[in-house]
Backbone as CSV, one residue per row, in Angstrom:
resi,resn,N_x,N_y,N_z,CA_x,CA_y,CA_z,C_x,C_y,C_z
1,UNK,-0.368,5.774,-14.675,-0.664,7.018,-13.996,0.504,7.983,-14.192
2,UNK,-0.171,9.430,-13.844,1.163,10.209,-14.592,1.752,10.979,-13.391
3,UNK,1.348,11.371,-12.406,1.590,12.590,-11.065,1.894,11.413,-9.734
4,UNK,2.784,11.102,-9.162,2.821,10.031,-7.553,2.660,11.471,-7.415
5,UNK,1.762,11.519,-5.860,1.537,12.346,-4.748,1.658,12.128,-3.389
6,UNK,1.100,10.723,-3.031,1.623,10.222,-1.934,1.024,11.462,-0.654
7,UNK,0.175,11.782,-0.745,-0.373,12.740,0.396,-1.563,12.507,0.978
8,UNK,-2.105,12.977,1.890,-3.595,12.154,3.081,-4.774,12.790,2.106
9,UNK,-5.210,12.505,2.721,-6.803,12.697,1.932,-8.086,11.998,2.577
10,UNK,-8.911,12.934,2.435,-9.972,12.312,3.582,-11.083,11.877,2.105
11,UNK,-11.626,11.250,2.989,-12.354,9.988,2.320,-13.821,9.926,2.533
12,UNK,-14.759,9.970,1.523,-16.130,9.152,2.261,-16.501,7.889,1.367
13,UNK,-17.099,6.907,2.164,-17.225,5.753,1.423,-18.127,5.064,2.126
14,UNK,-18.657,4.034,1.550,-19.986,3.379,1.975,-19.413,1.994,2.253
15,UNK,-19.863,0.901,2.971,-19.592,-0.225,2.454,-20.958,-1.086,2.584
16,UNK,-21.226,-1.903,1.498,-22.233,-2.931,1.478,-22.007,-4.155,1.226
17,UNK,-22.582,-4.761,2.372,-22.079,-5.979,2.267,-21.194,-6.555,1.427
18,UNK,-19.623,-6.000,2.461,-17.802,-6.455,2.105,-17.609,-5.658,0.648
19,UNK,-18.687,-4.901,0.371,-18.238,-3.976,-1.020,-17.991,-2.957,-0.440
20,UNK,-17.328,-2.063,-1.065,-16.917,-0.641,-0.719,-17.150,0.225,-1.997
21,UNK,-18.257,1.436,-1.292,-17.858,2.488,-2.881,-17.618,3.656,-2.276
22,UNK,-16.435,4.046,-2.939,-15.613,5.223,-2.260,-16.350,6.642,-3.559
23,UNK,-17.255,7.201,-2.710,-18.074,8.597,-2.906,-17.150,10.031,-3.752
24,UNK,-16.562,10.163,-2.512,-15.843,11.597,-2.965,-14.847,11.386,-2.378
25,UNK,-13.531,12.175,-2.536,-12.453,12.324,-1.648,-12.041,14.341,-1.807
26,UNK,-11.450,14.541,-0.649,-10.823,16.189,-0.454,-9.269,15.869,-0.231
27,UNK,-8.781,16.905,-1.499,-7.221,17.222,-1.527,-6.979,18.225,-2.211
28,UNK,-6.311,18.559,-1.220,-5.690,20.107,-1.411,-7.171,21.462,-1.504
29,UNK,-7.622,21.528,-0.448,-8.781,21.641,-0.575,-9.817,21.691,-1.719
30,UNK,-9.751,20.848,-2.739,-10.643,20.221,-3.867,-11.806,19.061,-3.137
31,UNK,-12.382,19.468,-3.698,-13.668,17.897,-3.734,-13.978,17.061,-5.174
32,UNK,-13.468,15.879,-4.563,-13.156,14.851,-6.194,-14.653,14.000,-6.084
33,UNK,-15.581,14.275,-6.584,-16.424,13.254,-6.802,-16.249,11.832,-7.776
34,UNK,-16.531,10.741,-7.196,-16.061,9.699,-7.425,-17.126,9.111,-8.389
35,UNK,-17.051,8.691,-9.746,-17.813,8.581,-10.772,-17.581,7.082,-10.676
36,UNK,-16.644,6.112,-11.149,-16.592,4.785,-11.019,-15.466,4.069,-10.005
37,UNK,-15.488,3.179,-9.742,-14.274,2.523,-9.286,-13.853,1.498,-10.328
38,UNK,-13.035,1.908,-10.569,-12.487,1.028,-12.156,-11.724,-0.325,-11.510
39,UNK,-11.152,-0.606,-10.711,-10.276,-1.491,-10.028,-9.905,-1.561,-8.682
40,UNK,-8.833,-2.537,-7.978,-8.335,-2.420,-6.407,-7.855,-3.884,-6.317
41,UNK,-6.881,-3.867,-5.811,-5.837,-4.579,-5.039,-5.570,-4.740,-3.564
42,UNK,-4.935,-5.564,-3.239,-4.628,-5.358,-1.680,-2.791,-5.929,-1.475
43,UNK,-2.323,-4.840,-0.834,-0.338,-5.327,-0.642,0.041,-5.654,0.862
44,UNK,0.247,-6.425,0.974,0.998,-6.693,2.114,1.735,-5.419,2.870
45,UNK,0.957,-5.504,4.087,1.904,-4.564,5.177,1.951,-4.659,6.658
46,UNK,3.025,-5.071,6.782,3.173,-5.595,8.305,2.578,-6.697,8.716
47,UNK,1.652,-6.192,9.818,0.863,-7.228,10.266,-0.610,-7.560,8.952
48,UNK,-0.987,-6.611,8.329,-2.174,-5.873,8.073,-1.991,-6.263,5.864
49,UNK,-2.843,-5.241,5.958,-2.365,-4.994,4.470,-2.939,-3.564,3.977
50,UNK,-2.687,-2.954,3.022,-3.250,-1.506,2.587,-3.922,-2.047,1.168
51,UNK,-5.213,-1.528,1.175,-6.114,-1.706,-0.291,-5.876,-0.207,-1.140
52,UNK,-5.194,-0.352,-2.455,-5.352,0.331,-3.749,-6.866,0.135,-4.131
53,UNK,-6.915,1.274,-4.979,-8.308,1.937,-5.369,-7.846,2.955,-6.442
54,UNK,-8.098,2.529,-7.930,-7.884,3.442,-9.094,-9.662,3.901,-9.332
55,UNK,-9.807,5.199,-9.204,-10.826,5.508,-9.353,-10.948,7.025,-10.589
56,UNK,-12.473,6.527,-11.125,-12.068,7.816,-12.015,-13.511,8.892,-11.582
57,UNK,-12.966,10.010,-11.679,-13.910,11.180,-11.395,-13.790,11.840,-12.643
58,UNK,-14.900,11.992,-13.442,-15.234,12.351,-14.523,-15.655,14.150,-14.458
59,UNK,-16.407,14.213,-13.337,-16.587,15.393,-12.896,-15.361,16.660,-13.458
60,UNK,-14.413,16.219,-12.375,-12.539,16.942,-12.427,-12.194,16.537,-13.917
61,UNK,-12.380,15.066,-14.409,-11.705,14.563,-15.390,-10.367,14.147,-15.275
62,UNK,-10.292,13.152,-13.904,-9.010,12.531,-13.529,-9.156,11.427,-13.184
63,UNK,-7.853,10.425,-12.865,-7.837,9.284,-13.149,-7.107,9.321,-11.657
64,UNK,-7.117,8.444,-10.461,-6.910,8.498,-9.392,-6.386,6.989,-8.882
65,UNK,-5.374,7.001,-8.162,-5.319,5.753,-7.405,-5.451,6.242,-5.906
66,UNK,-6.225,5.114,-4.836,-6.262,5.976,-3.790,-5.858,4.670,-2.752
67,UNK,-5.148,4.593,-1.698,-4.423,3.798,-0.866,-5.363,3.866,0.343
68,UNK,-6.213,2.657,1.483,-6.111,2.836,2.684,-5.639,1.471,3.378
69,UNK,-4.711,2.288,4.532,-3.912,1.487,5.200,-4.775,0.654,6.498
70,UNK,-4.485,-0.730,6.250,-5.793,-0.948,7.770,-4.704,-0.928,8.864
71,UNK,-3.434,-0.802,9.169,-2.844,-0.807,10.060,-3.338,0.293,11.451
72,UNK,-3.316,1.549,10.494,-3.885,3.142,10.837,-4.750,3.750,10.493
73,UNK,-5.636,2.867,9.618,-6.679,3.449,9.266,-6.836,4.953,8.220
74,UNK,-5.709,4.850,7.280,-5.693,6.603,6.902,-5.477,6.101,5.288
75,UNK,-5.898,6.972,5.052,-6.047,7.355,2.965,-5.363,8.021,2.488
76,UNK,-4.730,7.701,1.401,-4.026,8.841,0.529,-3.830,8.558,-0.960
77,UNK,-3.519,9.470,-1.236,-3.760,9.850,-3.019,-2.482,9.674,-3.036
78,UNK,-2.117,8.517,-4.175,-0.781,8.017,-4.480,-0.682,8.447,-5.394
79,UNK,-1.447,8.386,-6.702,-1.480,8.689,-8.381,-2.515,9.953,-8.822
80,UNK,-2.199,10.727,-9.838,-3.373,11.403,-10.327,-2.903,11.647,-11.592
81,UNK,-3.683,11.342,-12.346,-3.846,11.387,-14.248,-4.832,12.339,-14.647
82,UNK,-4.598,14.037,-15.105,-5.475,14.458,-15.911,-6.085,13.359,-17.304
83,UNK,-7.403,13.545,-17.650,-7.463,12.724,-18.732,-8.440,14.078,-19.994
């Protein structure tokens, strides 16, 4: 990935049964429609852990990693790759 951003970002996402597909996300007042979920991880935090999410929106034509924390419940855009 080429841009860390590290900033909130609101989120919509579905989950089906223990799957998750994360829809669209808003930053910087943009709307990123979410074309695939290419990958995801989960890191240790605290008590809890935070799930990574590299997603690509073809729409924009960017390459995205997106973080939510289950401690606090909040999202943010760590990475962004024009492609």
């Amino acid at each position: 990935m080429e841009t860390q951003i590290y900033e909130p970002v609101e989120v919509i996402v579905y989950f089906h049964n223990l799957h998750i597909e994360i829809v669209r996300f808003k930053w910087n007042n943009n709307i990123y429609n979410v074309s695939n979920l290419n990958s995801y991880w989960r890191v240790p935090l605290g008590n809890g852990f935070e799930y990574h999410f590299t997603v690509f929106c073809r729409k924009q034509g960017v390459l995205c990693e997106l973080s939510f924390n289950l401690n606090d419940f909040k999202w943010q855009l760590v990475q962004l790759e024009n492609i």
